[in-house]
C-alpha positions in Angstrom: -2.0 18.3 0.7 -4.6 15.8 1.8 -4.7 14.8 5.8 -5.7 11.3 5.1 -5.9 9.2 1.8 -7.1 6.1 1.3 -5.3 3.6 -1.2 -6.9 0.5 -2.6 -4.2 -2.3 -2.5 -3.6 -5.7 -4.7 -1.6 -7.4 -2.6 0.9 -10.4 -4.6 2.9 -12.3 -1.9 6.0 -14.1 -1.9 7.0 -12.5 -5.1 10.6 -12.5 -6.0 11.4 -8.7 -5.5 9.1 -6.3 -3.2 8.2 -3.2 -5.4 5.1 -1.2 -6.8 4.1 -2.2 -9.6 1.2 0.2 -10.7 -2.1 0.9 -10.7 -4.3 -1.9 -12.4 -8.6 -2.1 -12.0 -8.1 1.2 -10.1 -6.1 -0.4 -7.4 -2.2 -0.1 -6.3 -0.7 -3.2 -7.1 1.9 -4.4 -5.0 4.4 -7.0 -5.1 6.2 -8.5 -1.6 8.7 -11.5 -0.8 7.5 -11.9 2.7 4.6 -14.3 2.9 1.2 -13.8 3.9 1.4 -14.9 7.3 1.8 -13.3 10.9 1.0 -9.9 9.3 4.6 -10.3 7.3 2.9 -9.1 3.9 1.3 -6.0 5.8 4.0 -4.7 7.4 6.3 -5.0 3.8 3.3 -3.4 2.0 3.9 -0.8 5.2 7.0 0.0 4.8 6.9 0.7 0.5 4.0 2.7 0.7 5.9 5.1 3.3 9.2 4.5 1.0 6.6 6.2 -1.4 4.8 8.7 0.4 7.7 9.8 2.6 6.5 9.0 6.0 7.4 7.2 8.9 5.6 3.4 9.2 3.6 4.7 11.9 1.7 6.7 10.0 0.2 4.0 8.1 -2.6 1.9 8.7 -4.1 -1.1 7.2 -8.3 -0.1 7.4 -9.3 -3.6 5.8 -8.7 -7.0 3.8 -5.9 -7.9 7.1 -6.2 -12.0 5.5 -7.2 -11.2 2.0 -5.1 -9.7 -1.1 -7.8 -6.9 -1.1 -7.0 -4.3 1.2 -7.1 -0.3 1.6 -4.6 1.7 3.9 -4.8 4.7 5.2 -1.9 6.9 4.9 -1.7 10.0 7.1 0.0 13.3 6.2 1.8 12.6 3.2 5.4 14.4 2.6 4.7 13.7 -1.2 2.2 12.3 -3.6 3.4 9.9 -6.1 2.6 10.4 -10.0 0.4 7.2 -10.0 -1.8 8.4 -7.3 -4.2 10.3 -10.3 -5.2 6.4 -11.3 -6.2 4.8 -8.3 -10.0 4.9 -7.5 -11.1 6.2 -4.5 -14.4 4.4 -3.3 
């Protein structure tokens, strides 16, 4: 399994449920009810992806797009990789 992967993220705050919603234009798209401030989205966008990949919070890290609805994570050591994985594109 990979060490590190990096996932391309379209961010949709203040939704009215947080989930995954797929892959669309090669990016993970990702709905959240917390709203884009004080790092709020971030950290719910944190905690699905390790929901997803099975691993602690900690092991995630936002590498950039902090302000913007654009952003790629880094995920470290994942227990599992998830089915729609084979759609995102890498860059």
């Amino acid at each position: 399994m990979a060490d590190k992967l990096l996932i391309p993220v379209r961010v949709q705050p203040r939704g009215s449920k947080s989930e995954i919603l797929g892959v669309a234009d090669g990016r993970l798209k990702i709905k959240t009810t917390a709203p884009p401030t004080d790092g709020r989205a971030n950290k719910d966008v944190i905690a699905q992806l390790a929901r997803e990949f099975r691993v602690p919070p900690s092991r995630i890290s936002l590498k950039s797009g902090a302000s913007g609805r654009l952003k790629t994570f880094i995920v470290e050591n994942p227990a599992v990789l998830p089915g729609w994985l084979a759609d995102v594109a890498f860059r």
